[in-house]
Structures are given as structure tokens and as C-alpha cells.
C-alpha positions as CSV (number, residue, x, y, z in Angstrom):
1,X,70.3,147.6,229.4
2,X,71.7,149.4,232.9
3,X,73.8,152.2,232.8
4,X,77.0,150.8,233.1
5,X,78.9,150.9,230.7
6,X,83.1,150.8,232.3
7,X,85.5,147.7,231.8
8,X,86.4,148.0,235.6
9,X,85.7,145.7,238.3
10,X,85.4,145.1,241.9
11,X,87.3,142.2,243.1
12,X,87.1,141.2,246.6
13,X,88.9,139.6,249.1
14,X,87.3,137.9,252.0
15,X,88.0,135.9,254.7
16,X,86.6,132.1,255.1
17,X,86.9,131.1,258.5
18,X,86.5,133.0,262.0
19,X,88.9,135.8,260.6
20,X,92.6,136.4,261.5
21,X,93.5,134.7,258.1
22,X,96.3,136.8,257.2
23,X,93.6,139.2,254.7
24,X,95.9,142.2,255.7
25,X,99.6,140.4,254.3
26,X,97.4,139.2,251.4
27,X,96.1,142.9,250.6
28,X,98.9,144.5,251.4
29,X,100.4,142.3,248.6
30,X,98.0,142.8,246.0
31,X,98.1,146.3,246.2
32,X,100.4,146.6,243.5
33,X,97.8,145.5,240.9
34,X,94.8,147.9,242.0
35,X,94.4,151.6,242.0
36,X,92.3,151.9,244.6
37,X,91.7,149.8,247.7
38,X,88.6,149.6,250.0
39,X,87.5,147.9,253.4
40,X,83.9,147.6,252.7
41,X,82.9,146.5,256.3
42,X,83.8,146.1,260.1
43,X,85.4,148.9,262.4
44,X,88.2,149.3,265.1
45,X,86.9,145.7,265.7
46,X,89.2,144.5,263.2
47,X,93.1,143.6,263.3
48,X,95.3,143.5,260.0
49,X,98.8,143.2,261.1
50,X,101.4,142.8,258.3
51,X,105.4,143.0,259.3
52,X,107.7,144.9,256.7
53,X,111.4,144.4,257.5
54,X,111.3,142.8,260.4
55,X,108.8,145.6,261.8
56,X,105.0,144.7,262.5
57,X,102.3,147.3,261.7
58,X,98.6,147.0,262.4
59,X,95.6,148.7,260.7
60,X,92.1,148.7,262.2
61,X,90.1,151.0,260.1
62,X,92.6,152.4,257.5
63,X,92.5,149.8,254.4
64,X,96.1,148.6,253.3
65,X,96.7,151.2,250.6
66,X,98.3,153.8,253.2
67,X,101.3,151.1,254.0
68,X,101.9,150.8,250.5
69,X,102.6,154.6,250.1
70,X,105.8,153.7,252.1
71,X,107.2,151.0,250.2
72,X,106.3,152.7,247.1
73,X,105.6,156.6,247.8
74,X,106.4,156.9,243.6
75,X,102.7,155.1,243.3
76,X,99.5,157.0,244.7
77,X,97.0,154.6,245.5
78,X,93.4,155.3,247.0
79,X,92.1,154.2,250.0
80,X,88.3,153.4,250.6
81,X,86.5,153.1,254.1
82,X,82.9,152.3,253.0
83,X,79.4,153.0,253.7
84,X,78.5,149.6,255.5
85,X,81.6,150.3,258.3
86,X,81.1,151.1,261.5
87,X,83.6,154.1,261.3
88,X,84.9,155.2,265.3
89,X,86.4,158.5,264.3
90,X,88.3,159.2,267.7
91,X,90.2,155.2,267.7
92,X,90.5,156.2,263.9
93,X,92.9,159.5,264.4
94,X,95.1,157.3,267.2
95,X,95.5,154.9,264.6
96,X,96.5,157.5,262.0
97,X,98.6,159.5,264.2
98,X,100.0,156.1,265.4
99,X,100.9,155.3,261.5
100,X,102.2,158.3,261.1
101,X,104.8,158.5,264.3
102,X,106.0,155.0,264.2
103,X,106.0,154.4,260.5
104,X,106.2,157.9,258.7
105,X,102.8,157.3,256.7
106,X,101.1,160.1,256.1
107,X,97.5,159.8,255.2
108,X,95.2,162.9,253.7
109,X,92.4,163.5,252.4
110,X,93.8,163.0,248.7
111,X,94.6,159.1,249.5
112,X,91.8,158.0,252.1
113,X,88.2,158.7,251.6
114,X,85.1,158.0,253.8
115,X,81.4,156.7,253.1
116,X,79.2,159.9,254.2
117,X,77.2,156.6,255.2
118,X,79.6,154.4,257.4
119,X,78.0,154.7,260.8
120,X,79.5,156.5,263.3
121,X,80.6,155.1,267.1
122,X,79.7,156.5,269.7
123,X,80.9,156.8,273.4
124,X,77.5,155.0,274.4
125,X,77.8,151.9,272.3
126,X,81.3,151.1,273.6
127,X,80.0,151.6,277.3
128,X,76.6,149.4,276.9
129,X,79.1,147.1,275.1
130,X,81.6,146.7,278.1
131,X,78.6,146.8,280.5
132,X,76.9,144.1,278.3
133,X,80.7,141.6,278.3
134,X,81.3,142.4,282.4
135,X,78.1,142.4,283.8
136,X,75.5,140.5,282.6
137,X,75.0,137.0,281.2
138,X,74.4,138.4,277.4
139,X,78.4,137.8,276.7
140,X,79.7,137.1,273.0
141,X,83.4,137.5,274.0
142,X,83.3,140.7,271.7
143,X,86.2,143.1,270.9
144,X,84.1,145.9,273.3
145,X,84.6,148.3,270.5
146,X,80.6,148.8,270.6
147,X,80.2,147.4,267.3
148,X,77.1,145.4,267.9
149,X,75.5,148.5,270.1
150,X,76.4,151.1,267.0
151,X,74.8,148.6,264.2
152,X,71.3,148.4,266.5
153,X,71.3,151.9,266.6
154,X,71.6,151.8,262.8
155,X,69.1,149.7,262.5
156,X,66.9,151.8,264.7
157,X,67.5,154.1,262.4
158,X,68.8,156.5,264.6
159,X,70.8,159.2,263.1
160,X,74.5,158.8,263.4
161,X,75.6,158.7,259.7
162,X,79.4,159.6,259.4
163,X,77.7,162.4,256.7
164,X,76.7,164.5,260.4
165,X,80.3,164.7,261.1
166,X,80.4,167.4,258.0
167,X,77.6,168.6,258.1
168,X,75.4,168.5,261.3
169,X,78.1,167.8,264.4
170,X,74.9,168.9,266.4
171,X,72.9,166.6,265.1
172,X,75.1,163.6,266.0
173,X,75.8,164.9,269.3
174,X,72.2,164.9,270.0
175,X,72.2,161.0,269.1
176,X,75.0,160.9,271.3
177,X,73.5,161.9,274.3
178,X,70.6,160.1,273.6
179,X,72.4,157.3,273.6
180,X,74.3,158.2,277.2
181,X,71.1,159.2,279.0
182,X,69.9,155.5,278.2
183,X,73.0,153.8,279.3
184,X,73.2,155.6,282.5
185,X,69.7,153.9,283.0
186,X,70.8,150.6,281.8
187,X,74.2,150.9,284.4
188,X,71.9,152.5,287.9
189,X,69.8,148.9,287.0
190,X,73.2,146.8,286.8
191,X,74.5,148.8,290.0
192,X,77.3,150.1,287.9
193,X,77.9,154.1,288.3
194,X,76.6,156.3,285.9
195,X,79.1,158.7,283.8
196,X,79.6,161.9,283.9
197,X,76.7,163.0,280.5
198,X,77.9,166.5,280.1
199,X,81.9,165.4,280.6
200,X,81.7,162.5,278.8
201,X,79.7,164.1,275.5
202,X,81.5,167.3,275.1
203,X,85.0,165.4,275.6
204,X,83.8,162.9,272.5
205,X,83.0,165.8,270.7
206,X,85.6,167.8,270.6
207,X,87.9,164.9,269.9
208,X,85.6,164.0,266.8
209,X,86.4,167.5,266.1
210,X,89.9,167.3,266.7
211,X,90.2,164.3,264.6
212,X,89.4,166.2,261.4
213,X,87.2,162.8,260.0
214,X,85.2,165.4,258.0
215,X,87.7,166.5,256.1
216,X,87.5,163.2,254.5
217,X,84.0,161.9,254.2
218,X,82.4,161.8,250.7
219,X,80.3,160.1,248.4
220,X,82.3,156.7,248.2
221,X,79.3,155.4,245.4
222,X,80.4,158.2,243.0
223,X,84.2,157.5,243.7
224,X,83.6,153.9,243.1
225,X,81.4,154.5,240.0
226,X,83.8,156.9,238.4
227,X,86.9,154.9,239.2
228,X,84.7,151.3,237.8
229,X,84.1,153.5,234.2
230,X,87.4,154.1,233.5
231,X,88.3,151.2,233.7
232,X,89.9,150.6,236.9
233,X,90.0,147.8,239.0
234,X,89.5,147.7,243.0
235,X,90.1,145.6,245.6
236,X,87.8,145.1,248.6
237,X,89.2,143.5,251.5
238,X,86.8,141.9,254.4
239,X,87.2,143.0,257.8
240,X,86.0,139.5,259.3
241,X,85.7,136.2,258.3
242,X,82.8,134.3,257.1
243,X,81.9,132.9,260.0
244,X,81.3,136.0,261.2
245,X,78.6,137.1,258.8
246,X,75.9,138.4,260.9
247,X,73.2,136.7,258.5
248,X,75.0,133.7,257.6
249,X,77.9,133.2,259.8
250,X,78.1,131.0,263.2
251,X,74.6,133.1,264.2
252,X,74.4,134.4,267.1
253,X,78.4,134.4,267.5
254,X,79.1,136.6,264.8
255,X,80.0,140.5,263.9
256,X,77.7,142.9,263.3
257,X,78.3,143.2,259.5
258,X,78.1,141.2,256.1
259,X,81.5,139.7,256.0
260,X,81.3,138.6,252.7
261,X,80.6,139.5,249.1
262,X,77.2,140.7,250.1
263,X,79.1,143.2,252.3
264,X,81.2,144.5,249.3
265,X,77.5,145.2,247.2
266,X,76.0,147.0,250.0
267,X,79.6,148.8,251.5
268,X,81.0,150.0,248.0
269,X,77.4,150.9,246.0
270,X,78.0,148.2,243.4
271,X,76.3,145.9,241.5
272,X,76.5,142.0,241.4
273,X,77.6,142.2,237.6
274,X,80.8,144.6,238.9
275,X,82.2,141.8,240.8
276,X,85.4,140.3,239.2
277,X,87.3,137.8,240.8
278,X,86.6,136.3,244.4
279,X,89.5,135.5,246.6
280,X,88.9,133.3,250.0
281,X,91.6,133.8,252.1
282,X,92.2,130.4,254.8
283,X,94.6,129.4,257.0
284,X,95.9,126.0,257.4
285,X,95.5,126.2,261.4
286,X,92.1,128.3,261.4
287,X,91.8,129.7,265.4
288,X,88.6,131.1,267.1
289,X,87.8,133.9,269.4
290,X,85.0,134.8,271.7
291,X,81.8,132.5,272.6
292,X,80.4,130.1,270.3
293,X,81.7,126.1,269.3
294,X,84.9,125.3,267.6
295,X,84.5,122.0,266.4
296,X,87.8,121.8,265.0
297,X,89.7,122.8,268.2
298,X,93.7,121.2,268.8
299,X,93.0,119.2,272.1
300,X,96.8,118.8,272.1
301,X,98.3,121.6,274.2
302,X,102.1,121.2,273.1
303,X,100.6,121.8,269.4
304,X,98.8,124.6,270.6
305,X,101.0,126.7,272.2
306,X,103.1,126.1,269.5
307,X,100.7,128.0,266.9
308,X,99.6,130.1,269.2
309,X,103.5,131.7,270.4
310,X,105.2,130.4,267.5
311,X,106.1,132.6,264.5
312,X,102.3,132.4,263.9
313,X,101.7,134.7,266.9
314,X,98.3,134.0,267.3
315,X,97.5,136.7,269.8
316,X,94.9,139.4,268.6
317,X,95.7,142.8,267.6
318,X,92.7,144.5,268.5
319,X,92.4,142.7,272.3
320,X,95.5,140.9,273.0
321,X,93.3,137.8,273.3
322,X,94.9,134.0,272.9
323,X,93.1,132.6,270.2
324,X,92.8,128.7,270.0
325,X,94.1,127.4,267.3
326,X,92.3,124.4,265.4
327,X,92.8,121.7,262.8
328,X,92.1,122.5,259.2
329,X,88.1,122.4,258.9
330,X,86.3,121.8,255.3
331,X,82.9,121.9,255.7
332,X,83.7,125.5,257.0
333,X,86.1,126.4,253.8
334,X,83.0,124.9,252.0
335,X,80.4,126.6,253.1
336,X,82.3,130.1,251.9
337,X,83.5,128.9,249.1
338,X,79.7,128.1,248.1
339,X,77.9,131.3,249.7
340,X,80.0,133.7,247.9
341,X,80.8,131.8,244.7
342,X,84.8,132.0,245.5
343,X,86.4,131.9,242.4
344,X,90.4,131.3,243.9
345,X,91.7,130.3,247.3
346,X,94.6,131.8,248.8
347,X,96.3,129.3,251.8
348,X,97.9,131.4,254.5
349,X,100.7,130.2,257.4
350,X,101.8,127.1,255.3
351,X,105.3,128.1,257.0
352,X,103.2,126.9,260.7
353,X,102.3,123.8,259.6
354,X,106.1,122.8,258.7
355,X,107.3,123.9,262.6
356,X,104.2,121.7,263.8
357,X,105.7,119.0,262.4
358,X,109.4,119.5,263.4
359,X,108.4,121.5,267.0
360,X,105.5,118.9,267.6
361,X,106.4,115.4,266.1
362,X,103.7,115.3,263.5
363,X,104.5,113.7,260.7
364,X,100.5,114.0,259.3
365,X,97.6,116.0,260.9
366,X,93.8,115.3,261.1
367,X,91.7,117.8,258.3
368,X,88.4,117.8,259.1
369,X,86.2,116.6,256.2
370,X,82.7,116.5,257.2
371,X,80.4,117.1,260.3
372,X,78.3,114.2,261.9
373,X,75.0,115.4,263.5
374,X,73.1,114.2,266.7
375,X,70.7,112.5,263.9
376,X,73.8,110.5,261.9
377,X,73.4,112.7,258.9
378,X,76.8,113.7,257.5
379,X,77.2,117.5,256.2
380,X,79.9,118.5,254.2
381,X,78.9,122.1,254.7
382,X,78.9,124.1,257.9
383,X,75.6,125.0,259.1
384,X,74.6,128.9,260.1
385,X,73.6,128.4,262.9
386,X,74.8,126.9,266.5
387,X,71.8,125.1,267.3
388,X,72.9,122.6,264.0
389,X,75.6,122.1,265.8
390,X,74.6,120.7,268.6
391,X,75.5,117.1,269.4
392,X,78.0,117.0,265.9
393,X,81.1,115.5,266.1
394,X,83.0,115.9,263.1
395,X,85.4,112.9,260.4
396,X,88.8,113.5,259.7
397,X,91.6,112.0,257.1
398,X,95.1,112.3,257.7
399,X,97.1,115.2,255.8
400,X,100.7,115.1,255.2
401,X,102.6,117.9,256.8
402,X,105.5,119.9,255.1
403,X,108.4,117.6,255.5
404,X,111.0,120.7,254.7
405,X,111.1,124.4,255.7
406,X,109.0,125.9,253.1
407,X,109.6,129.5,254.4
408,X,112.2,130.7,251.6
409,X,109.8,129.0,248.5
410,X,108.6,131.1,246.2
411,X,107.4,128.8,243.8
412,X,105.1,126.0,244.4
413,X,106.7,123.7,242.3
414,X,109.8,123.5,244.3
415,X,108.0,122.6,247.6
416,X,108.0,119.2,248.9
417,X,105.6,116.3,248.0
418,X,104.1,116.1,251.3
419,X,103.4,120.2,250.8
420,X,102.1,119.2,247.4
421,X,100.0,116.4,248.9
422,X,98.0,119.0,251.0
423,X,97.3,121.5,249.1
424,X,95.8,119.0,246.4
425,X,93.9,117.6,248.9
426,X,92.6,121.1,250.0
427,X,91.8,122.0,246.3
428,X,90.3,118.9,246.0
429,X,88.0,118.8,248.4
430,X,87.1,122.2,248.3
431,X,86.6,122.5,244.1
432,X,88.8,125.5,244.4
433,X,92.1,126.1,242.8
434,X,95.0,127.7,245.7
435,X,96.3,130.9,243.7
436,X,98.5,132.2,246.0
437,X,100.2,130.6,249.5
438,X,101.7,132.7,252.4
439,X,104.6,130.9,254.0
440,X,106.1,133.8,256.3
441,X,104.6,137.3,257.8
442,X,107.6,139.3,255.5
443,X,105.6,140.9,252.4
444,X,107.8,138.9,250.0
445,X,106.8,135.2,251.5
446,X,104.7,134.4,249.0
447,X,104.3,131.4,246.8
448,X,102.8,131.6,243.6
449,X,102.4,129.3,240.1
């Protein structure tokens, strides 16, 4: 028999499609029910925007525990960066400071902690990653936050551990220029001017100094282990969605992280029997960043712009990027429902779908129920990989849209049939029961049974 011997579990919460799901509103409302609160993966790549009274607020690295400490300060909650992150210390302290000037949230070392192993970002890997997105053919359509360049070095297994930060600054700053001596060489062979070595690695280290990161980093495993035996209960929010799982996402147009429950194993020290109960978090108009297909893309640009500058606001918070917005896709709801055994699903921007119909004229829309490829074989699952999909074209059913405004529901028997009709079709085809269903970006638009 293992060790383990607490009642407490890790339950996470993960993202299905290409991310932007609403994970953030749906954390930030769960909160209540967990102790502690952890992003097990991602970096300053990542956007969760939730809007309290009117007023939006966005969290890249910090997990949603350190907005709840204003709408509750009576309730101290513990917030969790972990070890498979790729942690950007200086983008971190602007965040924080940001938080703390706009929104009066206050975050120490008491409420946030660290992984000592998160990886660290350095000046070089978000140079090679703008060099890499301006200059030369290898574009992805990337955030430029040198996530992909930090995780290579990582897996070179070049020292950069957010542990250094404590303990060996030197040591990381050695890395660092390391790192800037070969870009300069990469940039004089793109014609691109070198920078400045000396400037540009003393400035990053004094603000990694300045940021006072150490103060916080420690052994997340323990803290995890401790809080799991007695008893307590955490939630792990995903930074990206599934289709952005570097091993089994939309490969090679992906992040540079496990997006999903594997991500939570591997980011929080735990151990497949610690898992509780799986959330998949979905959107009813799923939209799509960066390079790569979107099979499920709204031709229609009256309906697009609609989603995109509606209430929806589908512009992202980490780039200020349109994204395209896209009919609701099955095979790709499928495919994370069955890779990370998704015990519940939770529908997000139901509210949309009702303006589509009364902005736009829909009275039904096309759901995507299965991919067609180039050989005539139906798959009801998304492949991993883009090469599958070439030459697919995908089969649709009509869907009823919301025939009322849903945005004041707050319980899902008093929507509408046609509101009904979808999400029984959506549980239906997925073999998933819908536990919870946003209908508004205010904390307290939610729907539940």
C-alpha cells in the first residue's frame, strides 16, 4: 500500500477546446469550495479575465485565489503557481503591482506560493521568440512571451529552475547570458541588430531582484501533500485548452505545456489516485488563435463580428489578438472529454448564443458532429495531429438557439426549450452531464441544477 493515507483530493479544471473558455470566471467561482487553488501549467502566455461589478480584471500567472481575497478578505485562501509553469518573474511583479493599484489586492507570501521547479523566463527566450514570429518562416502565431524558447531550454536541461532565484541568482544569470550570447548569433544571421549583453542581462537581473519572486518560491509537492492529508481539497485550473497540449493537442500548433490532467500530475506532485473530480470547461462558440486549421470556423462575417465585439469580447488579453470565432465542434469536446476521463462539463457564453440569434437572425445553428477525412472515413474524435486533418471536411446537425434572454437565469430549469434542447444535445453527444452554465461575464451569472 502507498503512503497516502489523507481524504483530500485534487480536482481539476481544464479547458477543452483552443483555450479562452471562460476557465478564469469558472475558477474564480469555485473558489468558495477549495482551500487552496493552483495553476499547474502555462506562463504570462495565458489570459483569465473575469469582470466583478462591472469592472474587468485579468490574471496571467497569479491563480484566481488572490481576486477572491477581495470579495471575501474574511476567507484566506492559498494560491499555487506550480512546478510545470513557465514562471516570468519580471511580467509576474507588473501583474501583481497592477492587481494591487487598480484593484487593492494584496498578494504575499502567506497567500501565493511558487514551485522551486517552475522554469524560469528569460530575456533570451522572449527575443529568439519575437525573432522566430517576425522574421523567419518558423511562425506559430505565438503570444511572443518566449514560452516555447524557455521549455527547450528546459528540456535541454539547462539550469533555469525558479529554485536559482533563492538560492543561486548567479547561477541563473549565467544561463541567462548564455542564452543572449546565442541569440545575438541567431539575430547577426537574420540581419537583425544584436542587443546590448551586458545592458540587457544586468537590467533583467536586477528587476528579478526587484521583483522579490524569491520570497515566495517553495516546495509546492510538500504544500500539496500536507494540504491533500488533512483532508483538504484543491482546485487546479489549466492555463490552455486541450487543444493545446504539446503531446496531444493540435501538434505542432500547440503550447509548450500539458494542458490537461497530465499537466496537474506532473505540475502539483500528485498521484493519479489524488485526482477527484474532472471539470471540462467549453464554450458554445469555441474561437482560435495563431497558425494551425479551424475546421469549425463561422464563414458568416455578420455572425462573427458579432461574437467577436459583442458582450463576448473575444479579443485576447495577453495580445489584443481577434480571435475567430467558430461553430460548436464535438469531435473536439470528445476528444477531451476521452483523454482526460472528464467527469462533468461546464458550458460557458450560453448568454452569446441567445444575441446570435436575435443580433444575427438564427433561429438554429450548425454543431459540428463528426469529421470526414480525405479517405471517407468518419471520426467522431479530433485527431492530434494536423496532418489528419488534411483534406477533412466536417457533418453538422442543426441546434436550436436560445429563443429568450437567458442572461438573468440562474436555474436551468427555468430556461427555454430551445436552451434545453441544446444542452441535451451537447450532453448527449458528448456522454457528459453539463454541471454548471455561464450565461454573463458578472461572477453571479451562473446557472446551476
Amino acid at each position: 500500500m502507498g503512503e497516502y493515507l489523507g481524504k483530500g483530493r485534487v480536482d481539476p479544471l481544464i479547458g477543452l477546446e483552443r483555450g479562452d473558455e471562460g476557465k478564469g470566471k469558472i475558477a474564480l467561482y469555485l473558489v468558495q469550495f477549495y482551500p487552496v487553488i493552483a495553476r499547474f501549467n502555462g506562463g504570462a502566455n495565458a489570459g483569465h479575465e473575469v469582470t466583478l461589478n462591472g469592472k474587468r480584471v485579468t490574471l496571467h500567472q497569479n491563480p484566481e485565489s488572490v481576486i477572491y481575497s477581495i470579495i471575501h478578505p474574511e476567507e484566506e485562501k492559498l494560491g499555487i503557481i506550480g512546478n510545470s509553469s513557465l514562471f516570468d518573474p519580471v511580467l509576474w511583479r507588473q501583474e501583481s503591482d497592477g492587481l494591487r493599484n487598480e484593484h487593492g489586492i494584496v498578494i504575499t507570501p502567506e497567500t501565493l506560493a511558487i514551485g522551486e521547479n517552475a522554469y524560469v523566463v528569460m530575456p533570451h527566450h522572449k527575443l529568439r521568440d519575437a525573432l522566430s514570429e517576425g522574421t523567419t518562416e518558423d511562425k506559430q502565431g505565438t503570444t511572443r512571451k518566449g514560452m516555447r524558447y524557455a521549455a527547450a531550454d528546459q528540456a535541454a536541461h539547462k539550469e533555469g529552475h525558479a529554485i536559482l532565484m533563492r538560492h543561486d541568482l548567479k547561477k541563473l544569470g549565467q544561463t541567462a547570458r548564455q542564452g543572449l550570447e546565442e541569440y545575438n548569433a541567431i539575430a547577426s544571421m537574420h540581419g537583425v541588430e544584436p542587443v546590448d549583453l551586458e545592458h540587457e542581462l544586468d537590467s533583467w537581473l536586477s528587476m528579478v531582484e526587484e521583483s522579490h519572486a524569491a520570497d515566495y518560491i517553495k516546495d509546492v509537492d510538500d504544500i500539496v501533500q500536507k494540504r491533500l492529508r488533512a483532508n483538504e481539497n484543491i482546485l487546479a485550473v489549466g492555463g490552455q485548452g486541450w487543444l493545446l497540449d504539446v503531446n496531444r493537442g493540435m501538434v505542432p500548433f500547440t503550447s509548450s505545456s500539458n494542458t490537461g490532467v497530465a499537466g496537474v500530475l506532473s505540475g502539483l506532485g500528485v498521484g493519479p489516485k489524488q485526482v477527484g473530480n474532472i471539470r471540462g470547461v467549453a464554450k458554445v462558440f469555441p474561437t482560435h488563435v495563431g497558425g494551425g486549421p479551424f475546421l469549425s470556423k463561422i464563414e458568416d462575417r455578420k455572425i462573427a463580428e458579432i461574437i467577436i465585439y459583442g458582450p463576448g469580447a473575444e479579443i485576447g488579453k495577453t495580445t489584443g489578438r481577434e480571435r475567430q470565432p467558430g461553430w460548436l465542434d464535438l469531435p473536439v469536446l470528445r476528444s477531451g472529454i476521452r483523454h482526460n476521463n472528464v467527469d462533468e462539463l461546464v458550458l460557458t457564453k450560453l448568454d452569446i448564443a441567445y444575441i446570435v440569434r436575435d443580433l444575427g437572425g438564427l433561429a438554429t445553428m450548425p454543431v459540428i458532429t463528426t469529421y470526414v477525412n480525405s479517405e471517407g472515413q468518419e471520426l467522431r474524435y479530433a485527431p492530434s495531429h494536423v496532418l489528419k486533418l488534411e483534406g477533412c471536411t466536417t457533418r453538422s446537425i442543426e441546434a436550436s438557439l436560445p429563443e429568450s434572454d437567458v442572461s438573468k437565469v440562474r436555474r436551468r430549469e427555468n430556461l427555454d426549450e430551445a436552451s434545453q434542447r441544446l444542452l441535451e444535445l451537447i450532453s448527449k453527444e458528448t456522454g457528459t452531464p453539463i454541471e454548471l452554465i455561464s450565461n454573463g461575464p458578472e461572477l453571479d451569472q451562473i446557472i446551476t441544477y
